[in-house]
C-alpha positions, 0 to 999 in steps of 0.5 A: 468765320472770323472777320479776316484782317484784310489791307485795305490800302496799298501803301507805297514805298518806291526805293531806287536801286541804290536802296537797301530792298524793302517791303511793300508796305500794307494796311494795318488791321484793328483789334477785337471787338468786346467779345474774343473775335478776332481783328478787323481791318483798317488802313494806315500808310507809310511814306516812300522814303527814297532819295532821289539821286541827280544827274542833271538838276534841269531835268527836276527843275521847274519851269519857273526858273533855270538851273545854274547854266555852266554845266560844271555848276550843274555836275557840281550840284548833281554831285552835292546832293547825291552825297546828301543822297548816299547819307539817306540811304540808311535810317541813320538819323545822325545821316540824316541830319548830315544831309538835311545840312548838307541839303539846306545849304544847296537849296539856298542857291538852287531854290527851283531844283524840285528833287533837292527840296523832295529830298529835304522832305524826305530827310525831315521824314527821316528825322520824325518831323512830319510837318516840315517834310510836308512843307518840303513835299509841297514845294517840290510839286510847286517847283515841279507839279509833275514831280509824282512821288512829291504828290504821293507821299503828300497823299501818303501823309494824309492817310497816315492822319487818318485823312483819306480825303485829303489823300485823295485830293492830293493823288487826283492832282498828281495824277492830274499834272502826271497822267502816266504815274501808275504810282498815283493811279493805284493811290488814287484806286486804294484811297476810293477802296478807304472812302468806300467808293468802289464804283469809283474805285473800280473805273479808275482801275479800268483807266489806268489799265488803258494807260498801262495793260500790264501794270501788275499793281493795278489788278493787285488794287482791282482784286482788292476791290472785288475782296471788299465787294465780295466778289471773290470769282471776280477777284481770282480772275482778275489776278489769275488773268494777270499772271496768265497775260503779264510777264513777271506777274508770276514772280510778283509776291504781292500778287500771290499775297492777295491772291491766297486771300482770295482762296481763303475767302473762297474756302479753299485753305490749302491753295490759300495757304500755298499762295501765301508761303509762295509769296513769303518765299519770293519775298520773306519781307512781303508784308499783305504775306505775313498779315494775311497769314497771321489773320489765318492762324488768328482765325484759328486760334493758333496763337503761337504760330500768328505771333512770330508773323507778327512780330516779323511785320512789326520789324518791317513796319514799326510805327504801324499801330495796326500791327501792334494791335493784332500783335498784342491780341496774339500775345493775349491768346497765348497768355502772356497778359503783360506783352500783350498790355504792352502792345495795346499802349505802343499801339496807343502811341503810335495812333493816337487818334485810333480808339481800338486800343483802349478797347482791346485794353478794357477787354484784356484788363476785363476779361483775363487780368481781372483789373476791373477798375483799370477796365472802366477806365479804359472803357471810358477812354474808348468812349471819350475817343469815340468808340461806340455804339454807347448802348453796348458800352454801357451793357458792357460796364454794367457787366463789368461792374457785376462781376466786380461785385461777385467777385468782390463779394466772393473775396469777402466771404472767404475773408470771413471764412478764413478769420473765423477758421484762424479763431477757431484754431487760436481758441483749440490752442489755448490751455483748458483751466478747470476751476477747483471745487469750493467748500461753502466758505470759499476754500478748496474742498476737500480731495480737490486741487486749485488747477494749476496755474497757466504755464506752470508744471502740474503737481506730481501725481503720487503713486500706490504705496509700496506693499512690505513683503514679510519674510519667509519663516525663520525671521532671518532676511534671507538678503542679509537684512 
């Protein structure tokens, strides 16, 4: 069976109840290898994006400083950020802007109120400037080190750069300061699933559901570690103990998501197949839903009906490389080579430092649009960005290569082939000149004509003569003659 497109990584998004509903973002999946197989996984993240709204600016404030102490001044400040707040709801970044202004000026005189510098780091996301919504983040937690989410989109950063350790650095030490963060507890477990740690994937688990018994995302993240082990028994107890013993687990999209890989791995189609169209139906934006879906149909090479699941995921999570990547593979089954290209230099831009697009390029170049040179380049591309291992690349450009020269010599050929057709037909075109016959002196001999010249109308060919008729007896024509 194909290698099956499984997210490795729970990536958070927390959104408050003002917050239009979004999906839980997932992993990303990587594409196909050289030969025509299908993608394998890999993790990539998003940030949570939600504002935090203030009632009482001493409840996110530090303990360095205090917040201003007339409680008119406090409401005051509650009031100019929450309209900061209302501004990030959208993905407007003219909004965002707005706020980010409205944001600087209040952290100017309330430099110690944590949530006005996570907002600024969120406003900063908003606005694609990465750096400066770390800087934001890493003030908050020094502000307030037991502000979670500051903690888990630092982490989330770190992922997203392709950092895991880092990430984890920076979950551990959240969940340090805030023990009871469930969020940066399933952080926590998805970064050691990344860096491959399962042993101590599956403790912190345990750990934190001796903090919480009835966090569903905990065995969402524990079954997800029995996937990657291959313990698939272990994996559908673990989800289907949940559901039993948890209310509302039943009503978890993610958990039915993760749940109907399980089945699938287990060979059990339709019960996976139910599963994942459960969870699209408790949550049409469900994204593990639709990778895992389109990773079925990819697997069975059922192009038309993966594309449009992927093109949904990729509304939902259009910075997301990965996805762009499996996208512009179903676009390649299906044929359409162009969108496919497309895809594959999205994907690029998207993740740079990844090089499983100029892969997919140099296949899709290679193998279906039969631009050899563009392949080489690319091969030599994905080697540069650390693809490998270098034996198989060099196979691959020398095959390459060959069929280059096949195919070049192929061209040849009908090259020749067709110039010496196009002179034969040019030679059985032109006019036959048959030279007259010459007498010894160099003169036409006699009864044979000079042939005509080219282009000129042949002598008229004179006829038999006319034989006289006699007249009939008596010498008179009878015509009156």
């Amino acid at each position: 069976m194909i290698p099956r497109m499984t997210p490795r990584l729970l990536l958070l998004a927390l959104f408050a109840g003002c917050v239009p509903k979004a999906p839980v973002p997932t992993a990303a999946v990587q594409p196909a290898a050289p030969a025509d197989t299908a993608p394998a996984p890999t993790a990539t993240s998003v940030v949570s994006t939600e504002p935090v709204p203030v009632t009482d600016p001493a409840a996110t404030a530090g303990t360095a400083a205090a917040p201003p102490t007339a409680a008119s001044g406090k409401d005051e400040v509650a009031r100019k950020v929450n309209v900061a707040v209302s501004l990030l709801t959208s993905e407007d970044e003219s909004r965002a802007q707005r706020a980010l202004e409205l944001l600087k000026t209040e952290v100017t005189e309330n430099p110690d109120v944590a949530a006005i510098h996570y907002n600024i780091g969120v406003a900063h996301q908003r606005l694609g400037q990465e750096a400066e919504a770390r800087r934001a983040w890493t003030r908050a937690t020094e502000v307030d080190p037991t502000f979670a989410k500051a903690w888990l989109n630092l982490g989330v950063l770190s992922m997203s750069a392709g950092r895991a350790d880092l990430a984890l650095a920076s979950f551990q030490a959240g969940a340090r300061y805030a023990p009871e963060s469930i969020d940066l507890r399933v952080a926590t477990i998805s970064a050691l699933r990344q860096l491959v740690r399962f042993d101590e994937a599956i403790a912190e688990a345990k750990a934190a559901l001796g903090i919480n018994s009835k966090a569903i995302p905990v065995y969402n993240e524990l079954a997800l570690v029995y996937l990657d082990t291959k313990q698939y028994d272990l994996a559908r107890f673990t989800l289907q103990k949940a559901q039993n013993d948890i209310d509302g687990a039943k009503g978890n999209a993610r958990l039915y998501a993760v749940l109907g890989e399980v089945y699938y791995r287990l060979d059990y189609t339709g019960d996976a197949l139910q599963s994942f169209q459960k969870a699209l139906e408790l949550d049409p934006y469900q994204l593990p839903a639709l990778l895992y879906l389109a990773g079925y149909y990819m697997d069975n090479r059922s192009w038309t009906d993966a594309t449009p699941l992927l093109e949904r995921a990729m509304r939902i999570a259009p910075k997301d490389g990965g996805i762009q990547l499996n996208l512009g593979i179903s676009y390649r089954g299906e044929g359409r080579f162009e969108d496919a290209k497309k895809a594959y230099l999205e994907a690029l831009r998207l993740s740079p430092a990844d090089p499983e697009p100029y892969r997919n390029l140099g296949v899709l170049y290679g193998d279906y649009m039969k631009a050899y040179d563009a392949a080489l380049q690319s091969i030599e591309d994905y080697r540069r960005a650390g693809g490998k291992p270098p034996e198989e690349l060099d196979a691959w450009v020398a095959s390459i290569r060959k069929e280059q020269k096949r195919v070049d010599d192929k061209r040849r050929r009908e090259d020749e082939r067709q110039k010496k057709e196009e002179a034969e037909r040019r030679k059985e075109s032109e006019p036959v000149v048959v030279p007259p016959v010459l007498d010894e002196g160099g003169a036409p001999a006699p009864g044979s004509d000079p042939a005509p010249a080219p282009g000129s109308d042949p002598a008229p060919v004179p006829g038999p003569a006319p034989v006289p008729v006699p007249a009939p007896d008596g010498g008179a024509d009878p015509w009156g003659g």
